[in-house]
N, C-alpha and C positions, 0 to 999 in steps of 0.2 A: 504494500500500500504506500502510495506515494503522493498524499494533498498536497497542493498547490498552496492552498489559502490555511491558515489558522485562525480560529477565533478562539478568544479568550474571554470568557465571563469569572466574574466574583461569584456570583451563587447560583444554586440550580433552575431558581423561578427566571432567574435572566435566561438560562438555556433553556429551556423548555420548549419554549416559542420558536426558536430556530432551529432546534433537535426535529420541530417537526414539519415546519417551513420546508426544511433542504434534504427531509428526509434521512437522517442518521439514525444509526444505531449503536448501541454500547458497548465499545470496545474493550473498557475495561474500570473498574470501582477501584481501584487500589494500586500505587498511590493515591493517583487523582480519579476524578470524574471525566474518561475519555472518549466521546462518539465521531462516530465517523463515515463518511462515503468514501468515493471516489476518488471527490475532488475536495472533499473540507472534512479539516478534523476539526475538532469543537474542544476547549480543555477547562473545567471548573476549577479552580483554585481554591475557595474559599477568601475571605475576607482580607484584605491588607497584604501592604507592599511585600512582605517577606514571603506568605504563600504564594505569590502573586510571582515572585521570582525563581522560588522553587520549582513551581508548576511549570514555568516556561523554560526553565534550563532541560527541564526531564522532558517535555514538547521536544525542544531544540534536540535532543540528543538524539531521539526517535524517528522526527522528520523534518525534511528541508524546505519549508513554503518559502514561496515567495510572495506570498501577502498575508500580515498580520493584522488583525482587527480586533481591536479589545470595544467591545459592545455592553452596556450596564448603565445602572443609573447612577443621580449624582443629585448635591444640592444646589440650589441655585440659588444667589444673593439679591436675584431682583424677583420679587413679589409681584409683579406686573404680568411675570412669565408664566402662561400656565404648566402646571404637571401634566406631565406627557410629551411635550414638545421635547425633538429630537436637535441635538446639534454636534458639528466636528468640530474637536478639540484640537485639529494637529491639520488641518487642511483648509485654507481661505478661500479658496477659489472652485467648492461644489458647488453645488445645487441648497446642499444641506448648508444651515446658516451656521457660521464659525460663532465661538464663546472662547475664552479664556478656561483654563482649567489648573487647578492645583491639587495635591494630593496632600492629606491626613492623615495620621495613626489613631485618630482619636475623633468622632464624632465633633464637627463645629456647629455651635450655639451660638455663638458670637460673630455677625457679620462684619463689625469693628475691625473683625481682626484679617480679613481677607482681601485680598487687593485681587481675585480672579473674577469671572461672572459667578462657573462652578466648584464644585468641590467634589470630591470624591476619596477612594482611598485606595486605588490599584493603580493608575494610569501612569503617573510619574515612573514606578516597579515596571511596568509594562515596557515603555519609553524605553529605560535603561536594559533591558533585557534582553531586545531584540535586536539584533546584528542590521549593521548601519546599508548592506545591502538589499535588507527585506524590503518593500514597500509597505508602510505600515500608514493604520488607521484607528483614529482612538472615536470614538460616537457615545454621546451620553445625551438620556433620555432624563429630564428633571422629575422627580422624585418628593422633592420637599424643598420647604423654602428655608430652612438649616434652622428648624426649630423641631419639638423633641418628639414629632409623632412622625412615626415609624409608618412607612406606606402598607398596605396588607398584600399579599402575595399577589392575588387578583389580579392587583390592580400593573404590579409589577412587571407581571406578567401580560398585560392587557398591552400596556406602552412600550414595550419591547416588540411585542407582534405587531401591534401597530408600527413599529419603526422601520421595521425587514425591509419592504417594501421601497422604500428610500437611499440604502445601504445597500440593497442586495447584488447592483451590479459595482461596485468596490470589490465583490470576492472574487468577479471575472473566469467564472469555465473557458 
């Protein structure tokens, strides 16, 4: 097996919607969360930069894409923006509307303290990980407006399938 493209999610409700979008199946639970076709393997990490690193070195080792896509949600600092909208964090000149993005170890509460639009806690981990010849892609779907309620699966799920759609030719068969 030889994919082209990789994607990278934080949790399983972010995969879900693409596992069934592109049609994958599950390659394997242990280490990580891995499915796959043809053309896209799909790799869960779990939460934060260090899994997030982990997950992609053991990716890297296994296969050679050449397009990386970390797909997930994020916080967003402007209250104007509804949840659910989709944006690129690493590419100004899509379709999809560009934001600024930083990454966290730790839930932000405080927009005081943020100089990005988003927030998130993988992408930066992501950024670093993937070999400067990949063509990479970072996409986040807002989530919350970095105050302390937690989106429910659902819903999480609902904006991410909703996003495919937008993104989908970035994975390029």
């Amino acid at each position: 097996m030889s994919p082209h493209t990789l994607i990278h999610t934080a949790l399983v409700v972010e995969a879900k919607p693409i596992i069934g979008y592109f049609g994958l199946t599950c390659k394997e639970k242990k280490p990580f969360n891995i499915y796959a076709n043809d053309d896209i393997v799909l790799i869960v990490s779990g939460i934060g930069g260090e899994k997030t690193h982990a997950a992609l070195a053991y990716a890297l080792i296994r296969f050679e894409p050449r397009i990386a896509i970390n797909i997930g949600i994020a916080g967003c600092v402007d209250e104007s923006v509804p949840k659910g909208k989709l944006f690129c964090a690493t590419h100004g000149d899509l379709t999809i509307p560009f934001a600024t993005l930083s990454s966290h170890d730790e839930p932000i509460l405080n927009r005081l303290h943020v100089k990005t639009t988003l927030v998130d806690m993988e992408a930066d981990a992501f950024l670093l990980s993937i070999p400067k010849g990949i063509q990479t892609y970072v996409f986040k779907v807002v989530s919350d407006h970095l105050d302390s309620t937690i989106p429910s699966r659902v819903d999480v799920g609902n904006w991410i399938g909703k996003s495919i759609k937008a993104w989908e030719n970035y994975v390029r068969f």
